[in-house]
N, C-alpha and C positions, 0 to 999 in steps of 0.2 A: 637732826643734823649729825655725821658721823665724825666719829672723833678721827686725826692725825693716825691714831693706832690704827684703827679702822681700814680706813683709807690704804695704809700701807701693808695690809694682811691682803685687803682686796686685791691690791696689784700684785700679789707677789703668787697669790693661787693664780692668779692670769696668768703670770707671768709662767709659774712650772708647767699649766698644763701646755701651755704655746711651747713650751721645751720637751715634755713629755710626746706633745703631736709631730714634731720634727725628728725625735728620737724613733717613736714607734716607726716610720718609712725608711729609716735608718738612713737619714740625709742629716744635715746641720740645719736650725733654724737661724735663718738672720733676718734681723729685723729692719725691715725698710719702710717707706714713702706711704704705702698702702696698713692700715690697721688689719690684725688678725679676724675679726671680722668681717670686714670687707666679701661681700661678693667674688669668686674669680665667675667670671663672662666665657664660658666655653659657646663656641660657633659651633652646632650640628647639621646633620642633614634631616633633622626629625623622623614624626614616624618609628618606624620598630628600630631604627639605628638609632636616635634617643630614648627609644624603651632600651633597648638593651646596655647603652651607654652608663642609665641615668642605675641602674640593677647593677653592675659590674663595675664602676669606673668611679662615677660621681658618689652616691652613698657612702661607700666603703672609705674616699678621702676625706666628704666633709665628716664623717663621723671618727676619723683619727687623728683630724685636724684642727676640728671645728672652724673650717672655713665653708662658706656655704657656697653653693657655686649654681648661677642662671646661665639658663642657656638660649640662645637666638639663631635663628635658624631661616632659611636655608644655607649652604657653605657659601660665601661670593668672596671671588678675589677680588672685586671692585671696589668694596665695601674696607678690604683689607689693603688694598693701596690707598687708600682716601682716608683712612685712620693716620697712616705713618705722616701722611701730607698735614691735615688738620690738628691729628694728635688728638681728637675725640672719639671715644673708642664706645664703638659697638661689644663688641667683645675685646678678650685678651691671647685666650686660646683657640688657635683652629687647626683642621687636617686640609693639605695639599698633595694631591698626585704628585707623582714626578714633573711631568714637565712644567707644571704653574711650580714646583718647589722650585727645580733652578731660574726660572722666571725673578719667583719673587723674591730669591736671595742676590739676585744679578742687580736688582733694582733696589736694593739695600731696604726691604720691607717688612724684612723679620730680623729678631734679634739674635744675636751670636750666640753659637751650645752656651751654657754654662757651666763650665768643668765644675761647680761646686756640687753641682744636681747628678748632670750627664757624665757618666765615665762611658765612653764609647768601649776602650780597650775591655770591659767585661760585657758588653752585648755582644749581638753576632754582626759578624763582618758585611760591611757597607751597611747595616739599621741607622746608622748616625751617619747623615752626608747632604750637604746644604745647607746647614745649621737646621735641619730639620731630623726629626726620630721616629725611625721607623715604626711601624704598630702594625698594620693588619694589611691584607691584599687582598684583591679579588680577580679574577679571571675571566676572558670575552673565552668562549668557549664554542664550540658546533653541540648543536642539540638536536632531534630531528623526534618526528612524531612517529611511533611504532607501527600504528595502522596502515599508517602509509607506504610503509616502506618494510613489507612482510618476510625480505627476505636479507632486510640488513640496511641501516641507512649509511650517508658517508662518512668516512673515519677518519679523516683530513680536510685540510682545506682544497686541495686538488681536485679530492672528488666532491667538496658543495658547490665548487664551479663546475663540477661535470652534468651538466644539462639534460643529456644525453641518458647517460647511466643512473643518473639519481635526479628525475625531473621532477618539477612541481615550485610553485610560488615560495619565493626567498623571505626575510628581513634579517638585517643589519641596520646598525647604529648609524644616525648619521653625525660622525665625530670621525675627522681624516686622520686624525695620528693614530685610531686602530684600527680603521678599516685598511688602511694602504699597506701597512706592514702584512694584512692577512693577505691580499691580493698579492702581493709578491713571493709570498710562501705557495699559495696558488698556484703561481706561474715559473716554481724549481727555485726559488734564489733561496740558497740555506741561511739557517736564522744567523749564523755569524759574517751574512755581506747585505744585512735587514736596512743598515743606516748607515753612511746617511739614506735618506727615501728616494728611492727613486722614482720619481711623481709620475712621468707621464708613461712608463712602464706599467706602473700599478693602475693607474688609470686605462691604459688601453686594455688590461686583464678586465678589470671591472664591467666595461664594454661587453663582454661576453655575457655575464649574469645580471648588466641591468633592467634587460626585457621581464626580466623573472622576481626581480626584487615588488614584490608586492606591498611593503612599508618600510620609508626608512626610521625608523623608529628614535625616540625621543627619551624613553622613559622608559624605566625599567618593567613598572608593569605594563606596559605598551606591549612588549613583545612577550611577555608573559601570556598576557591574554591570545592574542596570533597565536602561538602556538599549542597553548591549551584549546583553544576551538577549532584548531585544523586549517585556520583561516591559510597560514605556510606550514609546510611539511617541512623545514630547516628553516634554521634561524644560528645566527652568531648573535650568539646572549650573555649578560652574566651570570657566573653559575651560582650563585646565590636563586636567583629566578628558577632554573632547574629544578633544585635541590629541592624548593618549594613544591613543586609540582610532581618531583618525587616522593616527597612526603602525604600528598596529597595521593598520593596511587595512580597520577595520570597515567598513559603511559606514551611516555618520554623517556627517550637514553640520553646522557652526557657523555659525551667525549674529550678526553683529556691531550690529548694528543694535539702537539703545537699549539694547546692554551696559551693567551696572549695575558701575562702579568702584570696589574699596574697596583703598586703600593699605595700605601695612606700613608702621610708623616706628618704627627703631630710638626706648629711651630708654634712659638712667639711672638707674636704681632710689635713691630719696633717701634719702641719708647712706651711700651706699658708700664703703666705704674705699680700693675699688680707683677710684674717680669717674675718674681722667686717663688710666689705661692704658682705660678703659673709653670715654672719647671719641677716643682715637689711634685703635681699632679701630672705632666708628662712621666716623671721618673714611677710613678707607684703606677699608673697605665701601662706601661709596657712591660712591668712584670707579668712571670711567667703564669701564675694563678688569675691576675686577672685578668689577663688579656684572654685567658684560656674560657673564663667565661663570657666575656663580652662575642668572642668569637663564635663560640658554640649558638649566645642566642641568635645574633646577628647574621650567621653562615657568610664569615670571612674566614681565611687563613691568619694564625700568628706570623707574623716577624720572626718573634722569637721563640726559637724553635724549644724552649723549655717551656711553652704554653704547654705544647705535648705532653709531657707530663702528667697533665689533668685535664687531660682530653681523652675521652675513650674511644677503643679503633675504627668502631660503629661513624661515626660521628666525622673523627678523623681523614676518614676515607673518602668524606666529601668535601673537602678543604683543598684548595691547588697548593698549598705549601706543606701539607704532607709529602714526606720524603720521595714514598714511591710515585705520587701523582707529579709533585715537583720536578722529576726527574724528566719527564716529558714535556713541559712548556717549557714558554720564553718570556724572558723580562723587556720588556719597553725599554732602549737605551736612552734613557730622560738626554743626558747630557749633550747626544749626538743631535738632538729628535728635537731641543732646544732652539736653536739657529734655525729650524728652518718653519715653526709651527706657523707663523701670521702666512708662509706661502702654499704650506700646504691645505691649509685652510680655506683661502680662497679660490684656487685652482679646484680645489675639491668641490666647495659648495655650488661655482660656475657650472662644474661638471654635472652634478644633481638634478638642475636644473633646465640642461639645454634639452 
C-alpha cells in the first residue's frame, strides 16, 4: 500500500507532465469533465486518409499529450446530429464540407470556436467560419485520357460538354451541389453569378452531355478505375484520384482550370465531454508542419497556406491551393449553396433518373 507521500509525488508528476503536454502545443491546459487519459474519438473517412491522419495528426498529439485518440469511421452527419440529440457519442471529433458545416452549425450540432484553443485572427482568412476550422481541400477537377485525345483533350468545362469537338463516353459524380455549379460554367455563367443555382438552367445544359455520361459515379475509386481503363475518355474527378494515376505513369492530364473547391473543417460535436482535448488537437492539425504532412500523404491541399512551407514544389504543384493552381478555380459558396441543398438534390436525382 502506498504511503500519503506517495500518492501525492504520483499526482503531482501527472499532473506537470498534463502541464508540460498543453505547454508543448503552446495552448493552456484546463482541466475538465473528461480525464487526461481519456480516449479523444476522432470520426475519419478511413483507408489512406486514416493512414495518413493516424502518421501526421494523431501520433504526433497523443505523444505530446499523452492523450490517446480512437478513431471511427466512415464521416456521417447522421451519426453527428443523433449524438447532440441523445448526447451518446460515437466520436468527439469530425471534418464537414461546407455545405453540411453550415447545415450543422444552423442546427446547433457543433460546439462554438473556442477562443482559448482557436485564435482565428492568426490563421488565414475565412479558415475559421461556422464554428468550424479549416484544414484541407480537395478539388472536382476535368481529367481526360491522353490516348484518346492525341491532339489535346478539353481544358474547360465548355469544351467537356463539346460532344462534338471532344467526343467520347463522360463520368461525373452523382452529388448536385457540384455537378450543377460545373454545368453552369459550361453554359457561360462566370463563377461570380454560380449561386444562388440556377437549377433548371444547369439541368437543361446537362441534357446535352447525358447521352454521353457512361457512369454517374459514387466513389472516388469508381471513377478512377473509368478512367484508367479507358472505360471514359473524360471524367469530372477529384484530383487526388488523378494525381494517383499520375504517379502511377498513366497517362492522364489534369486540368486546373475552373477546379471546383470544397474544403474540410475540422468541428466539435455539441456537448462533448472530451470538447478541450478535442480543440488542442484541431489547434495542433492545422498547423503549418503538420498539416503539410498529412497533405503531402493524403494528396489534399493546406488551408493553411504556411503548410507550404514544408511542402516541396514537386509535390506542391499538385495541390488546388497552391498559389499558382489556386489562382484558377473556384470555391463552393457554402453559405449561398445552403438554402437551397434538400431542392437541388431532389430535382437533380429526378433528373438522373428519368
Amino acid at each position: 500500500m502506498k504511503s500519503n507521500d506517495q500518492d501525492f509525488s504520483i499526482a503531482r508528476r501527472r499532473s506537470l507532465k498534463a502541464l508540460a503536454a498543453g505547454a508543448s502545443l503552446g495552448l493552456p491546459f484546463i482541466h475538465g469533465t473528461a480525464r487526461a487519459a481519456d480516449p479523444l474519438l476522432v470520426n475519419t473517412w478511413g483507408g489512406s486518409w486514416e493512414t495518413a491522419a493516424s502518421r501526421h495528426l494523431f501520433e504526433p498529439f497523443t505523444k505530446e499529450t499523452g492523450v490517446p485518440i480512437r478513431t471511427v469511421s466512415p464521416v456521417s452527419f447522421a451519426k453527428l446530429a443523433a449524438q447532440a440529440r441523445t448526447g451518446v457519442y460515437e466520436f468527439d471529433v469530425t471534418t464537414l464540407g461546407g455545405a453540411d458545416l453550415v447545415r450543422a452549425n444552423e442546427a446547433g450540432l457543433i460546439e462554438p470556436i473556442d477562443t482559448r484553443f482557436i485564435d482565428a485572427a492568426a490563421l488565414d482568412q475565412d479558415q475559421v467560419i461556422h464554428n468550424g476550422v479549416g484544414s484541407h481541400a480537395f478539388a472536382t477537377v476535368i481529367a481526360f485520357h491522353k490516348d484518346k485525345y492525341p491532339q489535346g483533350g478539353p481544358q474547360d468545362w465548355t469544351q467537356f460538354f463539346d460532344l462534338e469537338k471532344f467526343g467520347g463516353p463522360r463520368s461525373m459524380q452523382r452529388h448536385a451541389p457540384r455537378v450543377l455549379p460545373l454545368a453552369l460554367l459550361a453554359d457561360g455563367v462566370p463563377v461570380d453569378k454560380l449561386y444562388p443555382v440556377d437549377i433548371q438552367r444547369a439541368l437543361a445544359t446537362l441534357d446535352r452531355i447525358k447521352p454521353s455520361i457512361r457512369v454517374w459515379w459514387t466513389q472516388g475509386q469508381q471513377s478512377q478505375q473509368l478512367l484508367r481503363d479507358g472505360e471514359v475518355t473524360a471524367a469530372a474527378i477529384w484530383h487526388g484520384r488523378v494525381v494517383e494515376l499520375i504517379r502511377q505513369q498513366q497517362p492522364v492530364e489534369l486540368v486546373w482550370k475552373d477546379a471546383q473547391i470544397d474544403r474540410a473543417y475540422w468541428v466539435v460535436s455539441k456537448g462533448s465531454p472530451r470538447a478541450q482535448a478535442a480543440w488542442q488537437f484541431i489547434r495542433a492539425s492545422v498547423s503549418g508542419e503538420r498539416l503539410a504532412g498529412f497533405c503531402r500523404e493524403a494528396d489534399y491541399g493546406p488551408v493553411n497556406r504556411k503548410a507550404f512551407e514544408f511542402i516541396p514544389e514537386k509535390d506542391a504543384l499538385m495541390m488546388p491551393t497552391f498559389p499558382k493552381n489556386y489562382a484558377q478555380t473556384f470555391e463552393q459558396n457554402v453559405a449561398a449553396l445552403a438554402p437551397q441543398l434538400n431542392d437541388i438534390a431532389r430535382q437533380f436525382d429526378r433528373w438522373v433518373v428519368r
